[in-house]
C-alpha positions as CSV (number, residue, x, y, z in Angstrom):
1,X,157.5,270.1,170.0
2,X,155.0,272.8,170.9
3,X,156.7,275.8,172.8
4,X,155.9,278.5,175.0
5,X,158.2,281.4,175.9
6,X,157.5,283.6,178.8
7,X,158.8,287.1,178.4
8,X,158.2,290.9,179.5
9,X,160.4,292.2,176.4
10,X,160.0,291.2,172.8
11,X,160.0,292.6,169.4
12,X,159.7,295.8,168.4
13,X,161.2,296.4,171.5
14,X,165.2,296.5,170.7
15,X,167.1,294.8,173.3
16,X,169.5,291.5,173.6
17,X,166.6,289.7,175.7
18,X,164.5,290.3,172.5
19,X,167.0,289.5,170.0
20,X,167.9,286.4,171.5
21,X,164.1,285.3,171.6
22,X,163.6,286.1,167.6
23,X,166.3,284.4,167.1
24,X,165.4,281.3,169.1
25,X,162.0,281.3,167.6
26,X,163.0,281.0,164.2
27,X,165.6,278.8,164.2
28,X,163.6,276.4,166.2
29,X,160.7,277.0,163.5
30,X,163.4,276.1,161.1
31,X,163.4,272.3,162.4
32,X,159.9,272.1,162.5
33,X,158.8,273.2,166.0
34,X,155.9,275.6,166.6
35,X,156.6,278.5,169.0
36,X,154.3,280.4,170.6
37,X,155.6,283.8,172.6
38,X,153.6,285.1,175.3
39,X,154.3,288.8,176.4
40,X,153.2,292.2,177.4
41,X,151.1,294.7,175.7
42,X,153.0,296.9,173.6
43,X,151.3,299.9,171.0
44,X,153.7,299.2,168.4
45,X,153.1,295.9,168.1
46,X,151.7,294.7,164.8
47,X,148.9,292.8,166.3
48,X,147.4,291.6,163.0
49,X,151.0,290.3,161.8
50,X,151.3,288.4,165.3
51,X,147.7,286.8,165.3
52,X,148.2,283.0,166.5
53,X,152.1,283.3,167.2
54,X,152.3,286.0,169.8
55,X,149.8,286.7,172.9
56,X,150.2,289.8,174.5
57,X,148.8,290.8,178.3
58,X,147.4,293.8,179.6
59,X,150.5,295.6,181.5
60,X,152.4,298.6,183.0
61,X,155.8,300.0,182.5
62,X,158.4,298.8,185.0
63,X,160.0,301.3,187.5
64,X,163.5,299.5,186.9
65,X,163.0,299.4,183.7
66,X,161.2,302.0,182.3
67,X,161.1,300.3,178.5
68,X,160.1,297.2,180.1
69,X,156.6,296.3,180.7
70,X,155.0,293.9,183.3
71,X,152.1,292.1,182.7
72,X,149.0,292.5,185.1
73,X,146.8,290.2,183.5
74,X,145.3,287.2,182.3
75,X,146.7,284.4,183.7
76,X,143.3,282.6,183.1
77,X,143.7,283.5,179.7
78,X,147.2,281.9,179.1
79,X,145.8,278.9,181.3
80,X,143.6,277.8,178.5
81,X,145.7,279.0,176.2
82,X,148.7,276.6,176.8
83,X,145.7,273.7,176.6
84,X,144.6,274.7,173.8
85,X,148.2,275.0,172.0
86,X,148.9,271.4,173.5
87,X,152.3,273.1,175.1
88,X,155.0,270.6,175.6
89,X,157.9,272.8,177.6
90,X,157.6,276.3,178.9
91,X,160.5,278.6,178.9
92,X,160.8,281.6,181.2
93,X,162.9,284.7,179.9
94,X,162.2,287.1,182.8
95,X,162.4,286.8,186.6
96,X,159.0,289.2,186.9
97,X,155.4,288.8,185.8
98,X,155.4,286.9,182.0
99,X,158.3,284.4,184.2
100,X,155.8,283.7,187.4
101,X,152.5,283.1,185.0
102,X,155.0,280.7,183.0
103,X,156.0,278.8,185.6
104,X,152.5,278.8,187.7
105,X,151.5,277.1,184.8
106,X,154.2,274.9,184.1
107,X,153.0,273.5,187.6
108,X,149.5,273.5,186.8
109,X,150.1,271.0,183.4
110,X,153.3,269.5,185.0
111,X,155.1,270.7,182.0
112,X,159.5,271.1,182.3
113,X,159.9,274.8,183.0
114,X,163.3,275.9,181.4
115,X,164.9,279.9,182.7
116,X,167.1,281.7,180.8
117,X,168.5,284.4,182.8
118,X,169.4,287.0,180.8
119,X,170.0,290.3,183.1
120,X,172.6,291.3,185.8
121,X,170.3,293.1,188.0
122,X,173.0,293.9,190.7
123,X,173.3,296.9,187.5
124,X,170.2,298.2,187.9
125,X,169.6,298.7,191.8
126,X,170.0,302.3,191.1
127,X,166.7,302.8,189.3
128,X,165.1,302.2,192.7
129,X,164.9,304.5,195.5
130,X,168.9,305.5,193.7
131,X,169.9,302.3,194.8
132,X,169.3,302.4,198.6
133,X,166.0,300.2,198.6
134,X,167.0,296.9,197.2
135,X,170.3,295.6,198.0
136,X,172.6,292.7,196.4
137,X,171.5,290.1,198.6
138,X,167.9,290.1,198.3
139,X,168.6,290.1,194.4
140,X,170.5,286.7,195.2
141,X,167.3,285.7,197.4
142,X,164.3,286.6,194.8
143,X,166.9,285.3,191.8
144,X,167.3,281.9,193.8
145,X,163.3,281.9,194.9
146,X,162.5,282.2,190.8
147,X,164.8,279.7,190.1
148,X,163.6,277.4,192.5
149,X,162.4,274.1,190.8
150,X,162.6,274.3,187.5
151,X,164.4,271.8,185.2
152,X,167.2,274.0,184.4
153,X,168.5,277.4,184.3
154,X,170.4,278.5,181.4
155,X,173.4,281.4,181.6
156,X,174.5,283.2,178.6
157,X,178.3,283.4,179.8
158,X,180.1,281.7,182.7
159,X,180.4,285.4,183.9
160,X,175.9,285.1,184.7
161,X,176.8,281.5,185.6
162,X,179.3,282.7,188.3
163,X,176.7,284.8,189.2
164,X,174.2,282.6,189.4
165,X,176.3,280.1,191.7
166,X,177.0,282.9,194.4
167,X,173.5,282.9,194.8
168,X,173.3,279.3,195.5
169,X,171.0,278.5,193.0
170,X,171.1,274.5,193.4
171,X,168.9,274.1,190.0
172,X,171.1,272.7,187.1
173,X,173.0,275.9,185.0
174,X,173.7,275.1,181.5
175,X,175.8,278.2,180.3
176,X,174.3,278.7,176.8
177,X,175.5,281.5,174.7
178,X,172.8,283.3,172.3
179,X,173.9,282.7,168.5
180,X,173.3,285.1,165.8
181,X,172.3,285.3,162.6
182,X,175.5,285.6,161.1
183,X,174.1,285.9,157.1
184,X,172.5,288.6,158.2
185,X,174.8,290.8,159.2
186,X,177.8,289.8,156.5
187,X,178.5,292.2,154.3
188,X,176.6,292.3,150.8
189,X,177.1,293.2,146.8
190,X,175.9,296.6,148.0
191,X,177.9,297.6,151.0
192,X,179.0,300.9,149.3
193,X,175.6,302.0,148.3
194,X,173.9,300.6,152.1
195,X,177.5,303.0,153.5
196,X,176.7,306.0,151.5
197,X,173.3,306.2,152.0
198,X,173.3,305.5,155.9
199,X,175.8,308.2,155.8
200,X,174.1,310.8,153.8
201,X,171.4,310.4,156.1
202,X,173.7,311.1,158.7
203,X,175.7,314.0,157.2
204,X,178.7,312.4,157.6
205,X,181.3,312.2,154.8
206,X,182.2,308.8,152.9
207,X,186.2,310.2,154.2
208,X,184.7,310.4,158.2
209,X,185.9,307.8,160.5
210,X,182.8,306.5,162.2
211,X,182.8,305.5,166.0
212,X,179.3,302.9,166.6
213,X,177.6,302.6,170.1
214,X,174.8,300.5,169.8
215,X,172.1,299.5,172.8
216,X,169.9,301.0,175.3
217,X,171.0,304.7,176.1
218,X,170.8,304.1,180.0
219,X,173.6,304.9,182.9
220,X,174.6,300.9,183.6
221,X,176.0,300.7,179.9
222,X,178.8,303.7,180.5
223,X,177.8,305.4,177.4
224,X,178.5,308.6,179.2
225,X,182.5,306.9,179.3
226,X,182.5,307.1,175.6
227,X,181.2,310.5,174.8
228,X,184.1,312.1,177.7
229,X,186.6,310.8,175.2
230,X,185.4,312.4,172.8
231,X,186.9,316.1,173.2
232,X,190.5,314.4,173.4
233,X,190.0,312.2,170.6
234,X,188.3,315.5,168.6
235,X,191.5,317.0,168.9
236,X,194.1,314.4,167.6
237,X,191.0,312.9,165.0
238,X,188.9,316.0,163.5
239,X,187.0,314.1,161.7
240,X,185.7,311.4,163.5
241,X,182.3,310.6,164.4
242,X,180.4,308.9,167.3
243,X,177.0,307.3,166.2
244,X,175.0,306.2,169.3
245,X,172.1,303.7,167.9
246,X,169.4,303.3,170.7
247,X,166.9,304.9,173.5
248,X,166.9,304.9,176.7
249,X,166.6,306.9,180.2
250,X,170.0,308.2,179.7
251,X,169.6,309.8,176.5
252,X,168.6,313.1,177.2
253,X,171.4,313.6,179.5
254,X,173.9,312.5,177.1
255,X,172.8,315.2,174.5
256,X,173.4,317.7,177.3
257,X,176.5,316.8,177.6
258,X,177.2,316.5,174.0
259,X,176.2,320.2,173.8
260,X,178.1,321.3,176.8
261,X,181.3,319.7,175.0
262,X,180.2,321.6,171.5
263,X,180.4,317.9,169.9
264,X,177.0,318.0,168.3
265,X,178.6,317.9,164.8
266,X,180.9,315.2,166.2
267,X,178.3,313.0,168.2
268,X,175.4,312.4,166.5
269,X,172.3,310.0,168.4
270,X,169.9,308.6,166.4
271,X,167.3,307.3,168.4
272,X,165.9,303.7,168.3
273,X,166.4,301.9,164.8
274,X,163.8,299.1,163.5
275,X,165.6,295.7,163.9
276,X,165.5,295.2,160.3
277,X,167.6,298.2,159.7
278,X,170.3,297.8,162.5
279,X,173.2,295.7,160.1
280,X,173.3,298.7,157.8
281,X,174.5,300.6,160.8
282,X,177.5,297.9,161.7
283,X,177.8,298.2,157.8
284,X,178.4,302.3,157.7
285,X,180.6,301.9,160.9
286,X,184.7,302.0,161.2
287,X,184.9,300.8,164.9
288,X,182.3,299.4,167.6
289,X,183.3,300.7,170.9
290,X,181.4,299.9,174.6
291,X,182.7,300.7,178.2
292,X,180.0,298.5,179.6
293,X,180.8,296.5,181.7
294,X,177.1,295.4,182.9
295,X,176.3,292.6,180.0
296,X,175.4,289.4,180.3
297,X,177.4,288.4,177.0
298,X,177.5,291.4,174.5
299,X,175.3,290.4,171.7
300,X,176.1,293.5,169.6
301,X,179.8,292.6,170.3
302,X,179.1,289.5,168.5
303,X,177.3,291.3,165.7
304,X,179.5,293.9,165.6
305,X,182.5,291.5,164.4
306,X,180.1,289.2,162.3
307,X,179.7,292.8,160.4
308,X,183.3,292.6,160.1
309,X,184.0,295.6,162.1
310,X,186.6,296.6,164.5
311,X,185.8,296.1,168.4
312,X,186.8,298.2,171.0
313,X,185.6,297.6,174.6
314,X,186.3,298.0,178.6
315,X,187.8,294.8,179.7
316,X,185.2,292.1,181.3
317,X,184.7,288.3,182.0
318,X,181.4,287.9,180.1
319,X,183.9,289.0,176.6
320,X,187.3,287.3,178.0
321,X,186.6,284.3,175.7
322,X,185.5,286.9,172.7
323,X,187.8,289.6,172.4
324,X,191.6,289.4,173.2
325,X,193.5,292.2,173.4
326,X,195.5,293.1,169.6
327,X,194.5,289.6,168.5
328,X,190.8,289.9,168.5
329,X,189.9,293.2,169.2
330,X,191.2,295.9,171.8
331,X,190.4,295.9,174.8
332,X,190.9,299.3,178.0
333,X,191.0,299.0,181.5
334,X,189.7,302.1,182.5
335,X,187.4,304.8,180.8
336,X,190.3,308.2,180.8
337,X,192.4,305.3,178.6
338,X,189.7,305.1,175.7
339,X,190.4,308.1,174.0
340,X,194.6,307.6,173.6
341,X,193.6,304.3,172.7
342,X,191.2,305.1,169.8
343,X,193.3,307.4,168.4
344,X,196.3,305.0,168.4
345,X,194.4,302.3,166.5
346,X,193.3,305.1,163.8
347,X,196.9,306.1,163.3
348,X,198.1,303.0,163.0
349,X,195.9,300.4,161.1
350,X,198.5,298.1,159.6
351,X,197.3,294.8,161.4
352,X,193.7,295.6,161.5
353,X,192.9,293.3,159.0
354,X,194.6,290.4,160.6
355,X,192.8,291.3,164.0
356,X,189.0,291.5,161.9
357,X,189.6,288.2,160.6
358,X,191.3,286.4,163.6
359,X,187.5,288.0,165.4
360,X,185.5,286.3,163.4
361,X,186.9,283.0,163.4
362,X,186.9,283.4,167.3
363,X,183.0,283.8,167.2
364,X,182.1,280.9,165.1
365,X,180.7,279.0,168.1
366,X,178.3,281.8,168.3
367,X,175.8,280.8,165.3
368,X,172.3,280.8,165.8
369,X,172.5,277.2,164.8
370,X,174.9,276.2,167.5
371,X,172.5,278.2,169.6
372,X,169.1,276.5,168.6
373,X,171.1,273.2,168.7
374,X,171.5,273.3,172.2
375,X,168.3,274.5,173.1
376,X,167.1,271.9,171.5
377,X,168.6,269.4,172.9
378,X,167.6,270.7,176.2
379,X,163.8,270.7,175.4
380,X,164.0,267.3,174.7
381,X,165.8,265.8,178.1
382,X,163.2,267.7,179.7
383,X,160.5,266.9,178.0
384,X,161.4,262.9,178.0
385,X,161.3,263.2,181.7
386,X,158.1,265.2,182.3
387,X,154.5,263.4,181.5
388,X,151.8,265.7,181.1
389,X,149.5,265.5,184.5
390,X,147.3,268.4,184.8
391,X,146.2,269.6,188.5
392,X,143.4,271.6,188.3
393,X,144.9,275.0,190.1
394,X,142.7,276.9,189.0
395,X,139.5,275.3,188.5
């Protein structure tokens, strides 16, 4: 099959919509199908590298959003493009501009337009007027208008499916998790020298206990949760560290308040990582912890445990089937218990082991392949029940 995918984020931005899009494109290229990503402009984009794979559109950064970019052109360009490329099924990724050109042009060829709805936007009212513009209910009404015929929509967790169903969406929901890659994050021959080194470039000694945030640095995700636990931990831990991977709109406040706490030798950020880099981070780590409680599945969750690390996160239905309290991982209630709880699992790490390994088996399910598989499979229903019958929309 020939395949398009519609989206407003994609690499070298760093985000779970992104990751699970690399991921899809390669393990579908894997069995032979060609994938073809349509997007939004981006500076750092290697444009020479993407040539004939990835088209990119003139666009603008996204109030909601700020990282996130919406396209503002070319839809006549990606009309003759999808000709051309003899598409066979479009799949949307985003509920904004890259998602509408996809799906005006899923109409125009009368190709199966498949939506994976990837983000819990109830979470990020606030970046609009502070949350007293747009309320719940007309994110139910545009979610169900975007929705609105196409072959299927696919959630990442019964938690977006749940979601999706309160918003009487009466298209057909497939709840299909994003796999990983889970070679690439197991831990190699050279884990000691990949630790050190991450570390040295850190300053943080081989003897620190390392605490690992990783994701966009933005208010929705709680980070700010992690780093008020800090000062109590601090105190019972001296030598622990917090390593906060990512960017975001938050960031800057968060090193305020690092510096207003005097934890700058204990919190260290380190801005936005290339993808290709990110494992050796899980790899340097002691302990993921999140108090988000705004994911659609919790991707670096998954990775997190494929790295074979410890995971410590605020209790919530899109993880309920992931992490179990003491059996999988540990799991808090609310953010003023994080800091007793961290320290308890440092002082006493006798079934840690047994918890790691009882994690990983939990997440087998998750694989990139079991991903790819599924998708697959839905490509071709769809595709066996749509003939190609252009209109000519735009002639």
């Amino acid at each position: 099959m020939r395949i398009a995918l519609f989206t407003d984020t994609y690499y070298p931005q760093i985000n779970g919509v992104a990751t699970s899009i690399m991921i899809l494109e390669k393990y579908l290229a894997k069995r032979g199908h060609e994938v073809f990503i349509f997007t939004s402009s981006d500076s750092q984009a290697d444009l020479l590298k993407e040539s004939g794979k990835v088209f990119r559109f003139r666009s603008l950064g996204a109030i909601f959003v700020p990282e996130r970019r919406l396209a503002i052109a070319g839809l006549y360009r990606a009309s003759h493009l999808i000709e051309e490329l003899g598409i066979d099924v479009i799949h949307t990724h985003t509920e904004f501009s890259m998602g509408f050109m996809g799906k005006l042009l899923a109409k125009k060829y009368h190709l199966p337009c498949i939506h994976t709805y990837h983000t819990m936007y109830k979470d990020y009212l606030h970046y609009i007027a502070k949350g007293k513009l747009i309320t719940p209910s007309m994110v139910g009404a545009f979610s169900r208008l975007f929705c609105k015929r196409t072959f299927a929509v696919i959630a990442p967790t019964e938690k977006v499916k749940k979601q999706l169903e309160t918003y009487q969406i009466n298209e057909q929901i497939r709840t299909i998790p994003t796999g990983i890659d889970f070679e690439r994050f197991r831990r190699r021959f050279n884990y000691s020298e990949v630790n050190q080194t991450i570390r040295s470039q850190l300053g943080i000694n081989q003897s620190d206990k390392v605490l690992l945030s990783v994701g966009r640095i933005a208010i929705e995700k709680n980070m700010r949760a992690i780093i008020l636990a800090m000062p109590e931990l601090v105190k019972k831990q001296p030598h622990v560290k917090l390593v906060m991977v990512g960017d975001g709109p938050a960031k800057k406040e968060l090193v305020a308040l690092t510096k207003q706490l005097n934890l700058t030798s204990n919190i260290l950020f380190t801005g936005a990582v290339r993808w290709d880099d990110i494992h050796m981070y899980y790899h340097m780590a002691d302990i993921f912890v999140s108090a988000s409680t705004s994911e659609t599945q919790g991707l670096t969750y998954i990775e997190a445990i494929a790295s074979n690390l410890l995971v410590v996160a605020k209790d919530d239905i899109c993880i309920k089937d992931m992490l179990i309290h003491k059996k999988t991982g540990f799991l808090f209630q609310e953010d003023h218990q994080l800091a007793t709880l961290l320290d308890q699992i440092m002082t006493k790490t006798s079934e840690i082991s047994l918890i790691k390994k009882q994690a990983r088996r939990q997440i087998e399910h998750l694989s990139a392949t079991h991903f790819a598989n599924h998708i697959e499979q839905l490509y071709s229903e769809a595709v066996q029940i749509y003939s190609p019958q252009p209109s000519r929309m735009f002639s």
